[in-house]
C-alpha positions as CSV (number, residue, x, y, z in Angstrom):
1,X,0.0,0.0,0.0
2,X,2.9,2.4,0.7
3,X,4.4,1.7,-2.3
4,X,1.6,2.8,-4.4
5,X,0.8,5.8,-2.5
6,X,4.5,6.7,-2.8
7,X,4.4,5.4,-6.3
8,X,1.4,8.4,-7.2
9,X,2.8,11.1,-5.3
10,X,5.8,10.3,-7.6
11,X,4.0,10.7,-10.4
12,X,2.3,14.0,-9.1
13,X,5.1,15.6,-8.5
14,X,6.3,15.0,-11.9
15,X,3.3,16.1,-13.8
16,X,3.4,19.5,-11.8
17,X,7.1,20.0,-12.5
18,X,5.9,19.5,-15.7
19,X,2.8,22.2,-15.2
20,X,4.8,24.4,-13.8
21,X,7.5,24.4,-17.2
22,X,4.5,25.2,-19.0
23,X,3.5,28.7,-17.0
24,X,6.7,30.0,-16.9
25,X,7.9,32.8,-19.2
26,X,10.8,30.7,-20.9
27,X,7.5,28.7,-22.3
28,X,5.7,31.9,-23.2
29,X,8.9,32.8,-25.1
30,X,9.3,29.7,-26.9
31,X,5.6,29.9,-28.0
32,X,5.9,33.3,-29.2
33,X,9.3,31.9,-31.3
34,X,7.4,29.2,-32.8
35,X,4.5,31.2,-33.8
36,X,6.5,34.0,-35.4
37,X,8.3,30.7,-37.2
38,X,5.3,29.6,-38.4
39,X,4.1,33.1,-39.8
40,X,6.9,33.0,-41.5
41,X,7.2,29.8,-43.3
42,X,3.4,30.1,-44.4
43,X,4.4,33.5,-46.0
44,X,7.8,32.1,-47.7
45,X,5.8,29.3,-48.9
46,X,2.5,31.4,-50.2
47,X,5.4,34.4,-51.8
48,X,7.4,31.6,-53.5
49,X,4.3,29.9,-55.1
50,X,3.1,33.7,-56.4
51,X,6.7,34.1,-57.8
52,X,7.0,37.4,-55.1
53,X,10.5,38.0,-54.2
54,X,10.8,40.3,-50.9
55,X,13.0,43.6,-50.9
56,X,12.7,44.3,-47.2
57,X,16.0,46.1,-48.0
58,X,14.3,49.3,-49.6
59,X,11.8,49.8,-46.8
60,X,14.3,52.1,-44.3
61,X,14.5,54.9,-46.8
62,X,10.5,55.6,-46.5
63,X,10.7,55.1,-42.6
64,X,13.7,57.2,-42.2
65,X,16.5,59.0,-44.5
66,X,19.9,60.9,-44.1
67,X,20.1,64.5,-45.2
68,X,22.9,66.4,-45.3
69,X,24.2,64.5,-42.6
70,X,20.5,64.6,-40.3
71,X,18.4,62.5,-40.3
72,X,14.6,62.9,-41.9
73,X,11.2,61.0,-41.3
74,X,10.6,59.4,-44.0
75,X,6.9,59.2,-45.6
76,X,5.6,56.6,-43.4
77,X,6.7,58.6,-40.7
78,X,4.8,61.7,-42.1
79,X,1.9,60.0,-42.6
80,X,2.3,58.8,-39.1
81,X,2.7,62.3,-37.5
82,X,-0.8,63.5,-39.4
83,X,-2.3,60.0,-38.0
84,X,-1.6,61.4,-34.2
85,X,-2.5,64.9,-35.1
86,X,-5.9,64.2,-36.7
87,X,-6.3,61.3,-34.3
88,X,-5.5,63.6,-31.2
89,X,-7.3,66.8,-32.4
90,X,-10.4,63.9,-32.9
91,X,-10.3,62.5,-29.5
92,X,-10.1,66.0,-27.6
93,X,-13.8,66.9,-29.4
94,X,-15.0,63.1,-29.2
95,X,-14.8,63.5,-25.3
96,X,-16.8,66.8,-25.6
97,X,-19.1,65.2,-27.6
98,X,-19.4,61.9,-25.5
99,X,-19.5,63.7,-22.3
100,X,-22.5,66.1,-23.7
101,X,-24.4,63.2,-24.9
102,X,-23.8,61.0,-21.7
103,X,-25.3,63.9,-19.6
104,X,-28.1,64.7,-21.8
105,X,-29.1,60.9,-21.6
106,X,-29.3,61.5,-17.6
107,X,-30.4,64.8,-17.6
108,X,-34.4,65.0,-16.9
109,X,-35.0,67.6,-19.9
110,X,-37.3,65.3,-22.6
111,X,-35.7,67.1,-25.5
112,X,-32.4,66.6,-24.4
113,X,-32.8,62.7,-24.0
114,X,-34.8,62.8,-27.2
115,X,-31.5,64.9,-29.1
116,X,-29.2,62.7,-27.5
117,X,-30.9,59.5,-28.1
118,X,-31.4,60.6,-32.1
119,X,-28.0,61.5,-32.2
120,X,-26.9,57.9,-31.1
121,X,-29.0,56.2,-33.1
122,X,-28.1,57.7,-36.4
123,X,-24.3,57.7,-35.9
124,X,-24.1,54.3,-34.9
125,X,-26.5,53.2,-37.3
126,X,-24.8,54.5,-40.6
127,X,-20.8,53.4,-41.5
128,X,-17.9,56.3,-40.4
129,X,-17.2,55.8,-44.7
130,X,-20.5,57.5,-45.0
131,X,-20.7,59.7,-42.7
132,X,-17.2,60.9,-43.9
133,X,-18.7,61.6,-47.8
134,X,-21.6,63.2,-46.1
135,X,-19.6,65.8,-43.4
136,X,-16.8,66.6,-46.6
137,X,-19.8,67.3,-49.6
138,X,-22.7,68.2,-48.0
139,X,-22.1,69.8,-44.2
140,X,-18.5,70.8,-44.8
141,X,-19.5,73.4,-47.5
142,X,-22.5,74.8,-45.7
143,X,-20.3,75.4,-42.7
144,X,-17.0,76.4,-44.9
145,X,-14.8,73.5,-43.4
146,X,-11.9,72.2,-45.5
147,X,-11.0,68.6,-45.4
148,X,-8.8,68.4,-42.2
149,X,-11.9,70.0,-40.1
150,X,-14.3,68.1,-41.6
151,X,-12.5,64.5,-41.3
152,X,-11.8,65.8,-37.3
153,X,-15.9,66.4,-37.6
154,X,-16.9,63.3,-38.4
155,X,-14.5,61.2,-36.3
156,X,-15.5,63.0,-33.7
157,X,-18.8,62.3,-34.0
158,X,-19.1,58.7,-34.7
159,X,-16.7,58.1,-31.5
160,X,-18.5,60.8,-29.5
161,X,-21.1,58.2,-30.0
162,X,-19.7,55.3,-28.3
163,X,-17.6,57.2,-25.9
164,X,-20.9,58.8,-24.7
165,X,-22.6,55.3,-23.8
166,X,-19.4,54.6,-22.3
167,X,-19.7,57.2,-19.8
168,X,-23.2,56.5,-19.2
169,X,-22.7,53.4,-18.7
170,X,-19.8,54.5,-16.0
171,X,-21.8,56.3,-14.4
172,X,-25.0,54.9,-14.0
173,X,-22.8,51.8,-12.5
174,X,-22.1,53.8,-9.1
175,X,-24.5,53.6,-6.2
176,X,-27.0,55.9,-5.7
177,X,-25.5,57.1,-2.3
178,X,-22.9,58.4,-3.7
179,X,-25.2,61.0,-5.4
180,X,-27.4,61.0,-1.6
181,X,-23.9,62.1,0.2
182,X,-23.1,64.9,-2.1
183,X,-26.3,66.2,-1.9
184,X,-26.1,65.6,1.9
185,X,-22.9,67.8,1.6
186,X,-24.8,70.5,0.4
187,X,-23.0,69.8,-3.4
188,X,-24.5,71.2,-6.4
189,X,-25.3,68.8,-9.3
190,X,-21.9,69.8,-11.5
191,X,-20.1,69.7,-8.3
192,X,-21.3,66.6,-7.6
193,X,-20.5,65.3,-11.0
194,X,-16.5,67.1,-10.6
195,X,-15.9,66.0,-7.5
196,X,-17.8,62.8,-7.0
197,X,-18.8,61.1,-9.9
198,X,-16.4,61.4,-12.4
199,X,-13.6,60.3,-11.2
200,X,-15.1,57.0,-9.3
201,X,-16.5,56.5,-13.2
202,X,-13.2,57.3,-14.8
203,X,-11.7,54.3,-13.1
204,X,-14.6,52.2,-14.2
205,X,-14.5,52.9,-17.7
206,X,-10.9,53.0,-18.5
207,X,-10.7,49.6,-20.3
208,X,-13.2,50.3,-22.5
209,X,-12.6,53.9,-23.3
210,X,-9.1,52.7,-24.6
211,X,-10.6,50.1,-26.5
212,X,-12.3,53.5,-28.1
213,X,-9.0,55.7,-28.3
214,X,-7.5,52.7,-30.1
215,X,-10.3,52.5,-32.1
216,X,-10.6,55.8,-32.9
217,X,-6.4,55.8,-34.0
218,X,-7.5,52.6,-36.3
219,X,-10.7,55.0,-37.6
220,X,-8.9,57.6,-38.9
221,X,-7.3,55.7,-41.5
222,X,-10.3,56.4,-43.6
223,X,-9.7,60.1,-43.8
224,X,-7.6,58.9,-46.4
225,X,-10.8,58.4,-48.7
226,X,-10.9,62.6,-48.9
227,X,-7.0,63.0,-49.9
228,X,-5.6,63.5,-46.2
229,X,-1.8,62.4,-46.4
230,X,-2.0,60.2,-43.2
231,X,-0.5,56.5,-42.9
232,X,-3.1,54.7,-45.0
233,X,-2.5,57.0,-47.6
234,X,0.9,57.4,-47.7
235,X,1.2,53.4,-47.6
236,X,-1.1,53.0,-50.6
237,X,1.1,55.8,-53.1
238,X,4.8,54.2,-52.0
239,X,3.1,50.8,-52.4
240,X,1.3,51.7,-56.4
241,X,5.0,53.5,-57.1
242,X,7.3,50.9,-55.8
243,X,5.2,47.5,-56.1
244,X,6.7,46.8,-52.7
245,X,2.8,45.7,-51.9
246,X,3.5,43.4,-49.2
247,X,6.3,44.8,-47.4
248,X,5.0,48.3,-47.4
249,X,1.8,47.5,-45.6
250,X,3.4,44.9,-43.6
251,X,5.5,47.5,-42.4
252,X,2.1,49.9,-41.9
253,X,0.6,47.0,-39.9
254,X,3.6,46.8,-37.7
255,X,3.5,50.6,-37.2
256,X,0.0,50.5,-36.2
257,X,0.1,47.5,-33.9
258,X,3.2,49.0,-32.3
259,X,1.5,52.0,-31.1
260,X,-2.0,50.3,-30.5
261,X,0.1,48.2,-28.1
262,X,2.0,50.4,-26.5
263,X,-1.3,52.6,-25.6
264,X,-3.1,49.5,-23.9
265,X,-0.1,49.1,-22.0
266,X,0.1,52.6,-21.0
267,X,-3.6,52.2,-19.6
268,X,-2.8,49.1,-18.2
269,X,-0.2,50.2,-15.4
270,X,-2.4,53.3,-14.8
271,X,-5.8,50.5,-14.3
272,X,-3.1,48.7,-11.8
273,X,-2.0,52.5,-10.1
274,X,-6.1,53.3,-9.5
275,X,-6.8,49.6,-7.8
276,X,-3.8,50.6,-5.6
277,X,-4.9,53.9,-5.0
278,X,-8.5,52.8,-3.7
């Protein structure tokens, strides 16, 4: 009897060891390795069947150059720099937006819900493509907007959509006595909402509202469709003058999931700083 319970604790310990291989790092790493080795051989194996030969050696010059001895973005770089402009610009007015339409929505004034409920259900109802055309030919002239104001409009607008329901929804999710105690305090309503509300619901909604600021980064790749020299665009003229079709938007892809990543981690250590804060 002895023997066999010795014999299975044996064999336990050996299948954790082995469990325990599999969690660390060192396996995460070697996963990763044999991934990226996979991706690889799949694209050697599809490029050499099309006859496509890789030049991975002309992509530096359109990320960065030398000058006269200093170094210049390239036009992938450029286009990069209008992406975080436009993008930026965009975001600042999509929180406007988004926090109007949130407190319309909870406000107790019927033609405020009724705008604000209108205005969500076109915007997300229609695609950003569309409502792109439609800000550019139709609103932009009436208003005298060139093409960089009216791209920022309508990105704006469609993400002032969902950041809007994401403050609702951030809001709505705190306890009612929190709005009884600021009243208690003798708080006005916007006082309530500075100093109470908001930022309890800012630590709430942070996951998703980057999930919106990345989407939102992704977004403005269709300005592109109204002549706007950001990534997208820049990718598609260096990739119709150089037939580098794959590495150039390859190389775009990286540059956007470099960035989209870097963003979620950002928000990620300040999630972990706000749970240690409260």
């Amino acid at each position: 009897m002895e023997e066999v319970v010795v014999a299975r604790y044996s064999i336990f310990n050996w299948l954790r060891k082995r469990v325990f291989l599999f969690r660390t790092p060192w396996w995460d790493s070697i996963q990763f390795i044999l991934l990226i080795a996979v991706i690889i051989w799949l694209m050697s194996m599809s490029t050499a069947r099309l006859g496509y030969y890789w030049q991975w050696y002309r992509i530096p010059r359109y990320l960065f150059r030398i000058e006269d001895g200093r170094l210049v973005a390239g036009k992938l770089i450029e286009g990069l720099m209008f992406t975080f402009r436009i993008s930026g610009i965009s975001l600042l007015f999509a929180f406007a937006v988004g926090m109007t339409t949130a407190l319309l929505r909870l406000s107790s004034s019927f033609m405020g819900r009724t705008l604000a409920r209108g205005y969500l259900e076109l915007i997300r109802n229609t695609p950003l493509v569309v409502q792109i055309y439609l800000v550019y030919f139709v609103i932009g002239p009436i208003l005298g907007l060139g093409r960089f104001s009216s791209a920022v409009m309508a990105l704006s607008m469609f993400e002032g959509a969902y950041i809007s329901e994401i403050f609702r929804a951030g809001i709505v999710s705190l306890h009612k006595g929190q709005w009884e105690a600021a009243h208690s305090l003798g708080l006005s309503t916007v006082d309530t909402y500075r100093d109470v509300i908001l930022p309890q619901a800012i630590r709430r909604i942070l996951p998703p509202l980057t999930s919106e600021i990345i989407s939102l980064f992704k977004n403005s790749a269709l300005v592109s469709i109204v002549s706007l020299n950001d990534l997208s665009l820049q990718a598609r003229i260096i990739a119709a003058d150089t037939f580098l079709t794959f590495e150039i938007w390859f190389t775009t892809a990286a540059i956007y999931l470099v960035f989209t990543v870097a963003l979620s981690t950002v928000v990620y250590k300040m999630e972990k700083r706000f749970k240690i804060l409260t």
